[in-house]
N, C-alpha and C positions, 0 to 999 in steps of 0.2 A: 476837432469835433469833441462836445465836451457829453458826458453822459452820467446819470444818475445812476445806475445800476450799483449794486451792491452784492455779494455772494451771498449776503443773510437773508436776502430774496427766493435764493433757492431752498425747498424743504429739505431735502436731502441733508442740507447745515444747519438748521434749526436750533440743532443741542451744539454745534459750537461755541468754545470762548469767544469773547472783544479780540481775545488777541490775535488768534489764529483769521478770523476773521478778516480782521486790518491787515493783514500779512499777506493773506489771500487777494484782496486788493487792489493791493500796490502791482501784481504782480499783473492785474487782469485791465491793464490800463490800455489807450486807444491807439496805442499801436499792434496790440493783439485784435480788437476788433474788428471782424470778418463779415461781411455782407454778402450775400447770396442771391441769383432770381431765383423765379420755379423750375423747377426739372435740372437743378445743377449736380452734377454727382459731384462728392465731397470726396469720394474714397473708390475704390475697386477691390476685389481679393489681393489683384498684380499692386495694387501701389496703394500701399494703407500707410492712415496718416497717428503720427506721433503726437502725445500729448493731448490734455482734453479739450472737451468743447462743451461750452456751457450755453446754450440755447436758451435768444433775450426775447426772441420775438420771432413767429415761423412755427414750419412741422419742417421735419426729416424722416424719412421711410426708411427701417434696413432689411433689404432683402438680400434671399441667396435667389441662382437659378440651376437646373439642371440640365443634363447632356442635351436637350430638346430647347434649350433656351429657357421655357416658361419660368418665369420668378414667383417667388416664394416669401411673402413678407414675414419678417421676422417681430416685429416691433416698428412705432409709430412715435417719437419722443414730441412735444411742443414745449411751451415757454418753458422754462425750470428746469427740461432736460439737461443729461448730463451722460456724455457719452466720451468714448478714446479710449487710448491703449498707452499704457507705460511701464518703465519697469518694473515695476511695485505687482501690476495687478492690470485685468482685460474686464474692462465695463461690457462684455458680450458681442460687439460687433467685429472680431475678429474674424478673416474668412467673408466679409458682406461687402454687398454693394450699400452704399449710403448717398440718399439725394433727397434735394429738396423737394416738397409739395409745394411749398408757397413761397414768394419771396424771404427769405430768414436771415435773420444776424444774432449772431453768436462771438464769443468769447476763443481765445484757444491759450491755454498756458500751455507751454513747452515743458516735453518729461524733465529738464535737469530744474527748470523751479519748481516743479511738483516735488522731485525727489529730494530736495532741500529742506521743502516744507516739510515732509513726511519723515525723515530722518529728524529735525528740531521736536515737533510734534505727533508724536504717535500714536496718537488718540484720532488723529485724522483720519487712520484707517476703518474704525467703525464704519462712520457712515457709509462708504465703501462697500462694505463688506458684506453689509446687510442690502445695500441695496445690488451688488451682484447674486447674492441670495434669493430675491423675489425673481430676477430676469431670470433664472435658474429655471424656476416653478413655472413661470409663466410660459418658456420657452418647453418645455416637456409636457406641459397641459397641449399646446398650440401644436405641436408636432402628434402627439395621441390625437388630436381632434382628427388632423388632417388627413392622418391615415388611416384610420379606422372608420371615418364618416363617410356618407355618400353626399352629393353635391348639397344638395337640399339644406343636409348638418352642415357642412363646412359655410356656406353663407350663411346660415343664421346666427351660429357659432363665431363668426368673424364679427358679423354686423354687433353681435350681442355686445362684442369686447369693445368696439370699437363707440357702443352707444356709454360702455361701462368709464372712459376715458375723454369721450368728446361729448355724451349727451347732454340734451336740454328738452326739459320737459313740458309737452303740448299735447294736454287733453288725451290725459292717459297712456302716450307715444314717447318716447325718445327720439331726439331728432336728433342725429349724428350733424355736428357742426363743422364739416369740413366737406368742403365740396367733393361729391363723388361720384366717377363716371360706370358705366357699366363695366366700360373697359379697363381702368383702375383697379375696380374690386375686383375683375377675372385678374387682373394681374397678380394682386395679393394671393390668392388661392390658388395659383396654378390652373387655372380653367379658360374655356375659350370665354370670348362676350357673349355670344352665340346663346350657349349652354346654361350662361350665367342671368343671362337678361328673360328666359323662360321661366327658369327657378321665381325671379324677381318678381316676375308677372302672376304665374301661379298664386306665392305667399301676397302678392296683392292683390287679387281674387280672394282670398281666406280671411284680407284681416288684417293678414298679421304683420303686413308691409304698407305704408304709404310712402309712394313714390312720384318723381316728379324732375326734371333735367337738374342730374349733380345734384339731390336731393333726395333722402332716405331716412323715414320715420321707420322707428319698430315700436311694437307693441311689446312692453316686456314681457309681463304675466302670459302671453300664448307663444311666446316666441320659450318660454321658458320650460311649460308642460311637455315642447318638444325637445327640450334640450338638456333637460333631469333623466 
């Protein structure tokens, strides 16, 4: 299978050399090439997976759950993503469950090419570094939300991040571009559908939701008076 992909595709490598680059590569060639459906877990706590993964095409979910079962999303990666654990350093999903949304295919270099390239070139660490940096921030915003808000804030606080990442804009709204059920978003939030789908109904009574099957508009400007 022959394929066009490049690593200077991804942002995250942007400010790399030609050379690091074409190193990178070689390395990410189609017998690393990984194919996934929907709902495939990639990973668990019990059996987490070595070396990265460079997501070409697809979403991936990483959630945690607790003693109740209810899961807890963590982060939502799509094209460009870049995720794994290696010697060197943990891209954040250390301890998660990791699975598909949609059918996805992804890339995986193995830690001991990673740790080759990164030992030659050690400038490679940057990009890295800054971008475990931002999951940092974003993972301590995301946990302060959740537990300090009541249902109401934590869905609109989710929707908001999730319009901030997948929106497309229609007549004032963000439309989150990724199919999504009731039961889904309870899943991200810890909450039942139940509990979840009233909330939905409410904020689409106000305004400040347009909904419709696996389909979620928000309003940013009033979703956001509530959410300052």
């Amino acid at each position: 299978m022959e394929t066009r992909f490049s690593i200077s595709q991804i942002k995250l490598f942007e400010s790399l050399s030609a050379e690091i680059i074409y190193e990178m590569n070689q390395v990410l060639n189609d017998s690393n090439l990984i194919m996934k459906p929907k709902n495939y877990i990639i990973q668990t706590p019990v059996h987490e997976k070595n070396g990265l993964f460079f997501i070409i095409s697809g979403k991936v979910r990483f959630y945690k759950t607790n003693p109740a079962g209810k899961e807890y999303t963590v982060c939502i990666l799509d094209d460009g993503g870049v995720f794994g654990e290696v010697e060197s350093f943990s891209l954040g999903n250390k301890g998660t469950y990791v699975e598909t949304m949609e059918g996805t295919m992804f890339y995986r270099m193995p830690n001991e090419h990673f740790e080759l390239l990164i030992t030659k070139y050690p400038e490679l660490s940057l990009p890295f570094l800054t971008e475990i940096s931002r999951r940092l921030r974003l993972q301590d915003e995301l946990v302060e939300k959740l537990v300090f808000r009541d249902l109401r804030g934590k869905v609109l606080y989710f929707l908001n991040r999730l319009s901030n990442k997948f929106g497309v804009e229609e007549d004032g709204y963000q439309k989150i571009d990724i199919p999504l059920t009731h039961q889904e978003l309870a899943n991200m939030i810890g909450a039942t559908r139940e509990a979840v789908s009233l909330i939905l109904q409410e904020l689409s009574n106000e305004g400040i939701l347009k909904t419709s099957r696996k389909m979620i508009m928000i309003h940013i400007e009033k979703a956001m008076k509530e959410l300052t």
